[in-house]
C-alpha positions in Angstrom: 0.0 0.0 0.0 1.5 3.5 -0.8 -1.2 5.8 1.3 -0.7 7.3 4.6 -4.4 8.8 5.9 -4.2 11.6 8.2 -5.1 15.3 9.2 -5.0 18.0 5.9 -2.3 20.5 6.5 -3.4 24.2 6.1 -3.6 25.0 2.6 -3.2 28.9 1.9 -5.6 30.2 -0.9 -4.4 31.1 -4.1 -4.2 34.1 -5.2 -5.7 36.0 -7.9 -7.4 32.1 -8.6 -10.6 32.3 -6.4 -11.3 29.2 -5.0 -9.0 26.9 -7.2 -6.8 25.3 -5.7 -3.7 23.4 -6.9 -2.3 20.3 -6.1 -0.6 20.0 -2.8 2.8 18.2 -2.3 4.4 17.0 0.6 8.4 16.1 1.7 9.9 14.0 4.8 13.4 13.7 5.3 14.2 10.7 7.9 17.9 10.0 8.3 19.5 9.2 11.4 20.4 12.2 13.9 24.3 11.7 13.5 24.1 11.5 9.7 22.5 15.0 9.7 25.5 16.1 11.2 27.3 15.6 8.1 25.1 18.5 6.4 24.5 20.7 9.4 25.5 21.4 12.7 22.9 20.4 15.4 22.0 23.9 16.7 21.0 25.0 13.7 18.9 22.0 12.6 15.7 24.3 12.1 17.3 26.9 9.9 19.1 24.3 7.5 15.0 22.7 7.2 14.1 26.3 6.3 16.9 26.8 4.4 16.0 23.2 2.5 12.6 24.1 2.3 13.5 27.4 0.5 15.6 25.3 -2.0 13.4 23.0 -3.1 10.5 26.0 -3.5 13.2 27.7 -6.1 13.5 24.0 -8.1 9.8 23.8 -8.2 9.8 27.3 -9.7 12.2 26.9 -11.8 10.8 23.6 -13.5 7.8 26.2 -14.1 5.5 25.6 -11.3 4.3 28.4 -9.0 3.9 27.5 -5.7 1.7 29.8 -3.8 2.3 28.3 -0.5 4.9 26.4 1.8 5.1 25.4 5.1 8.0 23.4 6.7 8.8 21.9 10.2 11.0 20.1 12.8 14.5 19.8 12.7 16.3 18.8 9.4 16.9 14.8 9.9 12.9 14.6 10.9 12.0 17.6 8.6 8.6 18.2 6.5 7.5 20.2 3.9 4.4 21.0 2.2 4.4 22.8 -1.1 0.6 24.1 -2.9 0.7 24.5 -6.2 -0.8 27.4 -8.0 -1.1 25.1 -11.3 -2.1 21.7 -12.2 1.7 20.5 -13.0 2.4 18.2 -9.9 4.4 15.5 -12.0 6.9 18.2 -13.1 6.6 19.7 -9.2 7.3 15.6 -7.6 10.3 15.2 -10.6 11.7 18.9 -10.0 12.0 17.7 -5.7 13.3 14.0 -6.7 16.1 15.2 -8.7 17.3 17.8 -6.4 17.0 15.5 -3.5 19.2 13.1 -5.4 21.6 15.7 -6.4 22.1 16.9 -2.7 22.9 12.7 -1.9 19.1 13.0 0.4 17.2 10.9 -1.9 17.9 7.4 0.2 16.6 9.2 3.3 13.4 11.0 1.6 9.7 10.7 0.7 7.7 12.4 -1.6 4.2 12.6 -2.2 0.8 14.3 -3.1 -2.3 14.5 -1.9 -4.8 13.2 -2.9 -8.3 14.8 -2.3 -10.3 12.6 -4.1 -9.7 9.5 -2.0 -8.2 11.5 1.5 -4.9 9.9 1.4 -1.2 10.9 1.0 0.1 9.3 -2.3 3.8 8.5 -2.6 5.8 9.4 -5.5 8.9 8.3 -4.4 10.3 5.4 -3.3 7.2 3.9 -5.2 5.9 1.6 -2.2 5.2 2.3 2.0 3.7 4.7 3.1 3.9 8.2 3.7 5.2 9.1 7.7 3.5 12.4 8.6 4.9 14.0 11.3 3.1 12.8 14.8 1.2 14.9 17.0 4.2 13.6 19.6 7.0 15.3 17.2 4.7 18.7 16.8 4.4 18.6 20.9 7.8 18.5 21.0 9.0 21.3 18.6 6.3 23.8 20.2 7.6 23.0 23.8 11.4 23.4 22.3 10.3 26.8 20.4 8.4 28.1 23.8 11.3 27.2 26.3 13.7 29.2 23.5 11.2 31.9 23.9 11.6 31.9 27.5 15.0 32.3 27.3 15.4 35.3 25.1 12.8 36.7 27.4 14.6 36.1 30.3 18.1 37.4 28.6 16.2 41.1 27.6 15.0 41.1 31.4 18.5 40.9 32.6 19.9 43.3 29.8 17.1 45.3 30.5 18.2 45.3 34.7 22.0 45.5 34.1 22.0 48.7 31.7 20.0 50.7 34.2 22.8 50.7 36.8 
């Protein structure tokens, strides 16, 4: 079986398209922790998955499909992407992400798929069989709590800056 049901992720409207919507494309990368090492340094996991997901949103584009919404999240070796399509060219969108997945030596550790409305259910494009690993609500939990605590901190750090430069 190559379908994966689970919640929709938000889909942004298109614009200037009324209610039309194009297809919707989705992205996991699951390596192991210490082989993400190799392409970025562990403090910075979440910028190198917006970094990624900035990437493959200029290959989509430039295989001549507009994307009119992306979302990405968790750290790089767990990371996800969504990608909404402003057209109807999702093939061209699934091959553009493939290739430069294989070019940047990812390819053994990604998924790619669509969604498909019709039937409710994530549709893998590549590899051709399993099925499609959405992030858990456990992961999501955990990157909110990881994001607030960093909050926290920075909070914490003006206070004090705040305290020591009126002395």
């Amino acid at each position: 079986m190559n379908a994966f049901k689970d919640s929709r992720p938000p889909r942004l409207p298109a614009q200037g398209e009324g209610n039309q919507e194009g297809p919707l494309i989705g992205v996991r990368l699951l390596m192991p922790e210490e082989l993400a090492r190799l392409f970025c340094y562990p403090g910075i996991a979440h910028g190198a998955t917006q970094i990624m997901g900035r990437l493959l949103q200029a290959r989509i584009e430039a295989a001549g499909c507009l994307v009119i919404g992306m979302t990405w999240s968790l750290a790089f070796h767990r990371s996800f992407y969504t990608f909404d399509l402003g057209s109807r060219h999702r093939l061209t969108a699934l091959e553009a992400v493939r290739t430069e997945l294989s070019a940047l030596q990812l390819l053994d550790w990604a998924q790619i798929a669509w969604d498909d409305e019709r039937e409710g259910i994530w549709r893998l494009y590549y590899p051709k069989n399993g099925e499609f690993s959405m992030p858990s609500q456990e992961e999501r939990a955990a990157v909110q709590a990881q994001v607030a605590e960093a909050m926290e901190a920075v909070k914490k750090l003006q206070r004090l800056q705040d305290g020591s430069s009126g002395q």
